[in-house]
N, C-alpha and C positions, 0 to 999 in steps of 0.2 A: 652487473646491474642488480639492485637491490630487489628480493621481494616482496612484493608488497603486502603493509599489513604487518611486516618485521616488527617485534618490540628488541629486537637488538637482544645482545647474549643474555642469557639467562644465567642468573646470580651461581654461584660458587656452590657445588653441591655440598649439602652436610652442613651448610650454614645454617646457625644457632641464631634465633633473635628471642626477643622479650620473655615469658615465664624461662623458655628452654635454656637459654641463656643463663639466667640468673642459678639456676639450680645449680647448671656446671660450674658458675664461680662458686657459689655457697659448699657445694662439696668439693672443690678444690680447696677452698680457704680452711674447710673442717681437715681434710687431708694434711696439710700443711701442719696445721695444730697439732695435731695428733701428733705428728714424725719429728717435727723441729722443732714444735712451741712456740709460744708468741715472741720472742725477742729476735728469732731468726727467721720468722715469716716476715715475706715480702709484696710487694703488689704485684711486682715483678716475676716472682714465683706464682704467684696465686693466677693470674695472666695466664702462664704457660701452662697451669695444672690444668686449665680452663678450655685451653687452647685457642683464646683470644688476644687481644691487645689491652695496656693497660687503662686506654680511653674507655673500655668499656665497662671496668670497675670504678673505676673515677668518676664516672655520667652517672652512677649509680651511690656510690659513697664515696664521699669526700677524702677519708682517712681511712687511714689502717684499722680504728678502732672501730667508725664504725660499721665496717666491713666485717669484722671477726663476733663483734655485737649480734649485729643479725644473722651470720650464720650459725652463732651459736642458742640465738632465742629460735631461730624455726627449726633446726635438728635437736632440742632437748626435746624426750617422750613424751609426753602429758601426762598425767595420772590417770585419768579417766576415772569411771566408775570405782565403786567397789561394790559384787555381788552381796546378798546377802548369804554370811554363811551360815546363819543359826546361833551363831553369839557375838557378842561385842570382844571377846578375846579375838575369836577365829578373824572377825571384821579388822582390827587394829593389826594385828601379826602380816594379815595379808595386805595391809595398806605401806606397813612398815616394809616389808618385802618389796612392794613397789617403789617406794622411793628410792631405797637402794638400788635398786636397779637402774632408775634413772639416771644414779649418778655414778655408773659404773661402765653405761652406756656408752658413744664413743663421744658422745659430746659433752657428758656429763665429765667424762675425764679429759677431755680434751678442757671444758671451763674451768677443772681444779687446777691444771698446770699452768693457765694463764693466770689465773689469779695468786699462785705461785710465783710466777716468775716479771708481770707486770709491775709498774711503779706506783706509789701511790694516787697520782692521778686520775689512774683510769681504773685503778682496784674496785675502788666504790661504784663502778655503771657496772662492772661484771659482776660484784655483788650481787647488785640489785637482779638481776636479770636470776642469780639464784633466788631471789627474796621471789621473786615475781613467777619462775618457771615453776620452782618447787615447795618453798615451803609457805607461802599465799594459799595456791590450793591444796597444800596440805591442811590447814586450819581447816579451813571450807568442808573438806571429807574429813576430816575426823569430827568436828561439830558435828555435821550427819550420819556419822556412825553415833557418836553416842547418843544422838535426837533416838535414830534407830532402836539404840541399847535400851532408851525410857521407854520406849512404847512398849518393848516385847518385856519389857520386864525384869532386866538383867543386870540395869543399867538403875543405881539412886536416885530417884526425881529430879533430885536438888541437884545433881551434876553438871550445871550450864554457866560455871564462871567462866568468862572470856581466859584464863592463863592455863584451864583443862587442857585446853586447843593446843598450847606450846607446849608442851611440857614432852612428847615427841621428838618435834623437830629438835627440841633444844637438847634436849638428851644425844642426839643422832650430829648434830653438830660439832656438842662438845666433845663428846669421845671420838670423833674425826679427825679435828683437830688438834687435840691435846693428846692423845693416847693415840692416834695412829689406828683406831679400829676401823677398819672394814664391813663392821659388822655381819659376821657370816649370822646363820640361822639361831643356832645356839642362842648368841647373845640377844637377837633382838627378841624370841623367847623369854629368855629371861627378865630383857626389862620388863614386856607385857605382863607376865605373871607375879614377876614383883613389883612392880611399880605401879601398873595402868590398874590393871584390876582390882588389887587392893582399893584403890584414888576412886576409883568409879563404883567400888560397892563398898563401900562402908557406909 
């Protein structure tokens, strides 16, 4: 004879639903990246890393791409602030320092190997997703470093052409990908003091 009042068995313990859920795909998917890379990540894998089924990444995204999309835009770092450190060298060095980092991070590496080893179709959304995680707002905080730089002084009035702003990223790019640097300390040193500083006080 039934109790009454029963609501009948109660759910499966340790069951995952909505934010909790998604997280565990999202870092299974980044998991995945990381160990086999995009061309041998699967849903099917990314499922078991999950320890769900694959309807539940599927009700969520469609495909593979953009499945690795979003876990890769909500695991890149942010930049966040940059304190003031008393000059526009100290302010750029330690911004340059972050960015590296972001892409050294595990997501940051985990998006250069895709965009490594993806085909040209989907190359440009991963792009983008670096155009948009990191070097978007890096314009953004280096324009307000050097706003910073005029006010305290440091910084040539006249320093507010829009191509100041890239000159950065684009340096940190190019020698990425064509020379293979890393950028350890030294070097991004070096650009700041030869390059930036020079650009911003003459």
């Amino acid at each position: 004879m039934g109790v009454v009042g029963s609501r009948g068995p109660d759910p499966a313990p340790g069951r995952r639903r909505g934010p909790e859920l998604e997280r565990a795909i999202l870092d299974a998917a980044l998991e995945q990246l990381s160990t086999t890379g995009w061309n041998a990540l699967t849903m099917e894998g990314v499922a078991s890393g999950a320890q769900t089924g694959k309807a539940a990444l599927y009700r969520r995204w469609p495909s593979k791409a953009d499945l690795v999309a979003e876990a890769l835009r909500t695991r890149l770092p942010p930049l966040g602030e940059i304190a003031d450190l008393g000059s526009v060298r100290e302010d750029l060095y330690a911004l340059c320092v972050r960015m590296r980092d972001v892409m050294r991070s595990r997501a940051g590496q985990a998006l250069r190997r895709v965009l490594h080893e993806c085909d040209h179709t989907h190359a440009e959304r991963f792009r983008d997703l670096v155009r948009a995680g990191l070097y978007e707002p890096a314009h953004v905080r280096i324009g307000e470093l050097v706003h910073r730089g005029i006010e305290r002084g440091d910084v040539r009035p006249d320093a507010t052409g829009p191509l100041l702003v890239q000159v950065i990223p684009a340096l940190l790019m190019y020698r990425a990908k064509v020379c293979g640097s890393e950028w350890p300390d030294a070097e991004i040193a070096e650009m700041i003091d030869g390059v930036m500083v020079p650009l911003l006080r003459a």
